[in-house]
Steps between C-alpha positions, in 0.01 A plus 500: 500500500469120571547274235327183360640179544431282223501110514820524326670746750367269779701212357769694425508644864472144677812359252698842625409809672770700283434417209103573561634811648703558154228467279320760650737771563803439247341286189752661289745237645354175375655341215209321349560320183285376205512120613302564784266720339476109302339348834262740595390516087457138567282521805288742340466245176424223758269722701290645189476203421339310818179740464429210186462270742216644695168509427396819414647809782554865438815657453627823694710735286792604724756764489741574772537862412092529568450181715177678638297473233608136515365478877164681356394273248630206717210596794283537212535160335457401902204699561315391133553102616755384308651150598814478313757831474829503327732763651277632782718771680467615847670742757491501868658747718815604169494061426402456150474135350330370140375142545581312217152338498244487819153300423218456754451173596203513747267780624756689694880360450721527216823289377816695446685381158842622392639405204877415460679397208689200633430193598490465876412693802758721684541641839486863352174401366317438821696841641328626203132402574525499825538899399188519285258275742582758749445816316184347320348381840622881613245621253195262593565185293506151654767334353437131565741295287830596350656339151815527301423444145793389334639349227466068475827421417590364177131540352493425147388744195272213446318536900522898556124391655745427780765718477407619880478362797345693771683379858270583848727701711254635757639302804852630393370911459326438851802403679671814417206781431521610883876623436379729214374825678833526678716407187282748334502826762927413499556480169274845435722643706825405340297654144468836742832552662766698344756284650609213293518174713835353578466161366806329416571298162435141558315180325178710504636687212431228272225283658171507445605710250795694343520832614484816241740662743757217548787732344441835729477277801811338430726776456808453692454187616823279530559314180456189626241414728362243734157452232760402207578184744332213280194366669521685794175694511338130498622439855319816668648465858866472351448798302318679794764418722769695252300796496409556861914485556504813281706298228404553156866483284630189401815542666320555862389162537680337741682204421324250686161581407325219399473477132468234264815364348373696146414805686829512677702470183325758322555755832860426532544470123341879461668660832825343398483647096562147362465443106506126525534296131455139482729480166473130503098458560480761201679328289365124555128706447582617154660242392148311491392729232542434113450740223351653379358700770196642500443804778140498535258770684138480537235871556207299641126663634330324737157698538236374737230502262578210225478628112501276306372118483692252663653789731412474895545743736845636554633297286872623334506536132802617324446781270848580400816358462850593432780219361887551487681264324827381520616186274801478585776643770663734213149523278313836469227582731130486344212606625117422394179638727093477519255730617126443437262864480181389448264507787257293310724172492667279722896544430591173583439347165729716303775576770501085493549457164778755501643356797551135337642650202761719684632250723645177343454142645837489640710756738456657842250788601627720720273723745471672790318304748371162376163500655360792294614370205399132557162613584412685173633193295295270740156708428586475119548146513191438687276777271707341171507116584594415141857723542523327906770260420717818334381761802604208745847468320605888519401469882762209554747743353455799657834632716399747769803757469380706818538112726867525368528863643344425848656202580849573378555920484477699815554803446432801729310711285262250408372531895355201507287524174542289195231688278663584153501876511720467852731259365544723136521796690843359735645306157437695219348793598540693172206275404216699653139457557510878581401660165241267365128588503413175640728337793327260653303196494171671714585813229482248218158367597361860557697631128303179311177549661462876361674396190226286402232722609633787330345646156765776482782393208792676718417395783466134410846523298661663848393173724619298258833648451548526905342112521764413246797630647432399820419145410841495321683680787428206703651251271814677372577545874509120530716499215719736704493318819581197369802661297588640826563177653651330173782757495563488904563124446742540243682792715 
């Protein structure tokens, strides 16, 4: 039986044969998780949303398990003269596509709009359309212009009359729409064969998007590979040139390949199984800091549809917090923490006033990678000008803790990565993200959003717990890593 290719499974098929391939014959492999189940609940928001800006349209009811019915009532809103359909599906020869929005805009053409929940237009986009205009022209329509409709970045809760801007891409779709019927009669037949495609791991993995089946295609490769290299996949031809020699492991690269000075260090520094400490630069960095220390972490949401006044779109707002505290190098540890739960109001007013009462005028705050951190007190001061000149002080002291790591531990486990959960895991890996309910900053976004849509009391009281602990895993680990380093010095 032939299948359908979808305008996902096209898109997946043109980023990687396999993994299209994967999809349909071994789904059971992906490892899908609840943060990107976040973006697509996003795009729908943003999508159900854009039918508010039209005037007027119908609206198809569509359900992949009965996408026929979908087709039906889509010819009939066609055949009873309607100008402006939301969701019209159609299916040519096993393609089936749903058009965000089409409207008529003369006697016998019609303009194309998807809708996308960011703010500017991709490549994959116009792979996307280019798809639909030729499957909607396959079933009789004239499709004469073709439109992203995205999101206007940073529109204000104050201007959602502009939150869109709809961007002409009919020259780009036209370019590429003769190239569809071939992509689309290959990649059918990948969705047809039994035999998986031999497609090797490589940057497509990861770019346009992260594959769902990144962990069952890299089984057994080498530990270290040539797409750990640091910037490499920005210089194409370089990394081309690797992989058409059949190298892939670190320790195949030939020692006179050209590499930038930071590249080469990090080859020879993994091949070799070097820890390299910088006991001196780690000691003249924390000797800038004065107690008492304050080891800060921020849970932020950034949603594309502002919420509340004075919000744009995307903006970060912090929702959470947790605090350690140390007063002095022998005091006990403390620890304070916020979490807002109400959907109706804007946290920042209350995690602000917490946040100025927790942390004093005077002492470092430590946390793991400044710019996060610095941005969040940044918003506040601009939303909360009266509290600017206190906002603007903590970001003068904040001490990035993961800059000390990177630029003065090498280790071999960290393989190249500075996040925090790499670093714990190598230097105190009894301290584990492993059995918390939330472990992850993506996870944290998706755990808040159902918290405060929830109406069930046990559910609500299970998000918070896992927010809670996560929020304060972060910040004891800090506490960790920077005891870590404190007792190495004194060694």
């Amino acid at each position: 039986m032939s299948r359908t290719l979808s305008k996902s499974r096209y898109i997946t098929g043109l980023q990687c044969e396999k993994r299209l391939w994967l999809k349909t014959w071994r789904p059971q492999l992906s490892s899908f998780d609840e943060s990107t189940q976040r973006i697509f609940s996003q795009g729908t928001e943003v999508g159900e949303l854009a039918h508010q800006y039209f005037d007027g349209g119908v609206l198809v009811d569509f359900d992949y398990k009965n996408p026929d019915k979908a087709i039906a009532e889509t010819e009939a809103h066609l055949q009873n003269g309607e100008t402006r359909i939301f969701e019209a599906a159609f299916k040519i020869n096993e393609v089936l596509i749903v058009a965000d929005v089409i409207e008529r805009f003369s006697a016998s053409e019609w303009c194309l709009i998807e809708v996308k929940s960011s703010t500017r237009v991709t490549d994959v986009y116009i792979e996307d359309l280019a798809l639909q205009q030729f499957v909607m022209q396959q079933a009789g329509l004239k499709v004469g212009r073709v439109e992203v409709m995205h999101v206007t970045s940073g529109c204000p809760y104050e201007a959602m009359e502009n939150f869109f801007t709809r961007t002409d891409v009919t020259a780009e779709v036209k370019t590429i729409l003769p190239e569809v019927g071939s992509q689309v009669e290959a990649l059918k037949n990948v969705m047809n064969s039994k035999a998986c495609p031999d497609v090797s791991p490589g940057v497509h993995c990861k770019k346009p998007y992260a594959c769902d089946f990144y962990s069952h295609c890299w089984q057994g490769m080498p530990e270290d590979t040539i797409y750990d290299i640091p910037n490499l996949s920005g210089n194409p031809a370089r990394l081309e040139q690797l992989e058409e020699a059949g190298i892939v492991s670190l320790a195949d690269i030939p020692q006179g390949f050209p590499l930038s000075s930071k590249q080469r260090h990090f080859v020879d520094t993994r091949v070799n199984k070097k820890v390299l400490i910088n006991r001196q630069g780690i000691s003249k960095s924390l000797a800038s800091l004065s107690y008492p220390l304050y080891f800060l972490d921020f849970e932020a949401d950034n949603p594309a549809i502002p919420r509340f006044p004075g919000h744009k779109a995307f903006r970060q707002y912090a929702f959470q917090y947790s605090l350690h505290i140390l007063e002095s190098p022998d005091g006990e540890l403390q620890h304070r923490e916020f979490l807002h739960t109400d959907a109706t109001t804007d946290p920042q007013p209350e995690l602000l006033q917490q946040l100025l009462e927790d942390i004093g005028e005077e002492g470092s705050i430590i946390v793991w990678n400044r710019s996060f951190e610095k941005l969040v007190l940044k918003q506040l001061a601009i939303h909360y000008p009266e509290h600017k000149p206190r906002l603007n002080g903590m970001v003068k002291r904040l001490f990035d803790l993961m800059k000390v790591y990177a630029a003065y531990y090498e280790h071999l486990a960290f393989k190249g990565s500075y996040s925090i959960k790499k670093v714990l895991q190598v230097i105190c890996p009894e301290l584990s993200y492993d059995n918390l309910k939330v472990s992850g900053g993506a996870n944290a976004q998706v755990a808040w959003n159902k918290l405060i849509a929830s109406d069930s009391v046990d559910e609500r009281k299970a998000l918070e717990d896992g927010l809670l602990a996560y929020c304060e895993r972060d910040t004891l680990a800090m506490v960790e890593l920077y005891r870590h380093l404190i007792t190495m010095l004194k060694e």
